[in-house]
C-alpha positions, 0 to 999 in steps of 0.5 A: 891296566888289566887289574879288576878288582884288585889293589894296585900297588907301586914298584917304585915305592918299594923299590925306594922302600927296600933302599932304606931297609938295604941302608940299615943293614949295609953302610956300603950301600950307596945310591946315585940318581940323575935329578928324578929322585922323586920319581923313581923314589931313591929320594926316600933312601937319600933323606935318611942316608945323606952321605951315601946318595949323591944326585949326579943331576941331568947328567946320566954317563957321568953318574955312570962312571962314578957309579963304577968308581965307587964300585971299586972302592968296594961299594954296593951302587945302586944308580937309578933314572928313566930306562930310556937313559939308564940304558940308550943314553948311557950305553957305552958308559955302561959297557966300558965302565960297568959291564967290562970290568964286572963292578959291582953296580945295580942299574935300576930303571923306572919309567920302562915300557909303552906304559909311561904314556902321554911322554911319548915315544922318546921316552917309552924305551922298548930297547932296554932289555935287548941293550942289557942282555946283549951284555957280558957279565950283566944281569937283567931282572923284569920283576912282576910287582911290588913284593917282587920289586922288593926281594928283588933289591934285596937279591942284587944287592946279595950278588956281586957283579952289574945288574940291570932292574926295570919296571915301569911308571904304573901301579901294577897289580900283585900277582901272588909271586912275592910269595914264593922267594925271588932268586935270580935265575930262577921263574915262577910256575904260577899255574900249571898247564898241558896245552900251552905255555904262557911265559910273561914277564913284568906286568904282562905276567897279570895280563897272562894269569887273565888270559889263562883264566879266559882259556879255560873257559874254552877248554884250553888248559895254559901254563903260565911262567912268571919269567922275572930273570931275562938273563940268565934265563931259566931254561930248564923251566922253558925246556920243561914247558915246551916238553909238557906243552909244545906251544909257548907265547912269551908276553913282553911290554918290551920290542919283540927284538932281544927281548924275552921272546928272542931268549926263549926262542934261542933256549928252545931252538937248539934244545927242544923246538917247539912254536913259540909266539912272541908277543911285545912291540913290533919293529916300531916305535910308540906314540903318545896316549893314556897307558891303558890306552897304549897298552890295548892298542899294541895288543899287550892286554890278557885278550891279545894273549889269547889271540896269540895263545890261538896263533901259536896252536894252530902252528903246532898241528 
């Protein structure tokens, strides 16, 4: 990834790190895993709370069902595997048991994205979001890096009702947004600007502060919008955005369908219309490659940023 000299940090670890401090402080926190443990981390959460984890083995839909069982037993359920099951696989699951009902589950996806890489494209989920914020009553979060992961386990956990969390497989950069705290529904100004707006989410938001940096050098002054809730979105921020700018680029390691841009679109067509460009994935699926690799290909990198950045203005005049 696009992180130059910075130190990459895993929201994976603290994912499974803020489980473990959520277990001390609630014994009504339980957390379910469909036999990825190791690799999403709720491993660290099972090895101090043996009786409130339960590994429902490859079997994604039932540990669905149990996790809106125990939901209304009055549990705090956190449910996690790769988003490509968390969510395809176990879609209808989700909407009759979880989404339906409002039970109190966190689904929490890792491996999202075209950055899982060489496990190709059966298992690079683009479709998650779109699948989740085409919910009733369900949250959708897409924290931007490790901090964030944290403060954002700890938000969910506070709420009541389902919620889905995604992030991916790579280590990501910090980019400075644990240091503001995290509310859902709520974004991040990270840095302000009059030309242009530039609203990302996940780790394109490091990709979008470079891409801000590289603007600059041409004169272009870029906001950029740390957006870390898909759903409910922030509109009062994109509506401010669009007011102070008249140009966005929304910036997704997710299908340019029902995802982030689609909301921002939707926020800003019936308000206050503006060109908005929206950069993800195409109507197409991923292929198999290193991350870094992938990532450059399908142009979700701070220089495919700046090109869409170039697209969007010319709309504007």
């Amino acid at each position: 990834m696009e992180a130059g000299s910075l130190k990459l940090e895993s929201q994976r670890k603290e994912y499974g790190r803020a489980l473990t401090e959520l277990g001390a402080k609630d014994k009504d926190v339980v957390v379910l895993d469909a036999d990825l443990s190791v690799s999403t981390r709720t491993a660290d959460f099972g090895k101090i709370y043996k009786d409130r984890f339960f590994n429902c083995g490859v079997s994604e839909a039932n540990m669905m069902a149990t996790a809106a069982g125990l939901a209304m037993a009055g549990k705090t359920v956190f449910a996690s595997t790769f988003a490509v099951f968390a969510t395809g696989l176990t879609y209808n699951q989700i909407r009759q048991s979880i989404a339906y009902p409002s039970a109190n589950v966190k689904i929490v996806a890792s491996h999202a994205g075209l950055s899982v890489g060489p496990d190709g494209a059966t298992h690079q989920m683009f479709e998650d979001i779109g699948l989740m914020r085409g919910l009733p009553n369900m949250t959708v979060v897409v924290p931007a890096d490790a901090a964030e992961t944290h403060q954002a386990t700890f938000e969910l956990a506070g709420m009541k009702g389902p919620a889905y969390m995604r992030f991916g497989r790579a280590d990501v950069p910090p980019v400075g947004a644990g240091q503001v705290p995290f509310r859902i529904g709520r974004a991040q100004v990270l840095r302000d600007g009059k030309d242009v707006a530039i609203i990302a989410t996940g780790q394109l938001v490091h990709a979008a502060l470079r891409a801000s940096s590289m603007l600059g050098e041409r004169g272009v002054d870029a906001c950029v919008v740390n957006m870390s809730t898909i759903k409910p979105l922030d509109t009062s921020t994109v509506l401010a955005c669009a007011r102070k700018t008249g140009a966005i680029v929304t910036a997704e390691e997710h299908s340019i369908i029902n995802g982030l841009g689609d909301a921002v679109c939707s926020a800003v067509a019936g308000n206050y219309p503006v060109p908005v460009w929206k950069l993800g994935i195409n109507d197409t699926f991923g292929e198999s490659g290193q991350a870094e690799e992938l990532m450059v290909r399908y142009g979700l990198t701070a220089e495919g940023i700046v090109d869409s950045v170039v697209k969007v203005m010319k709309l504007r005049q």
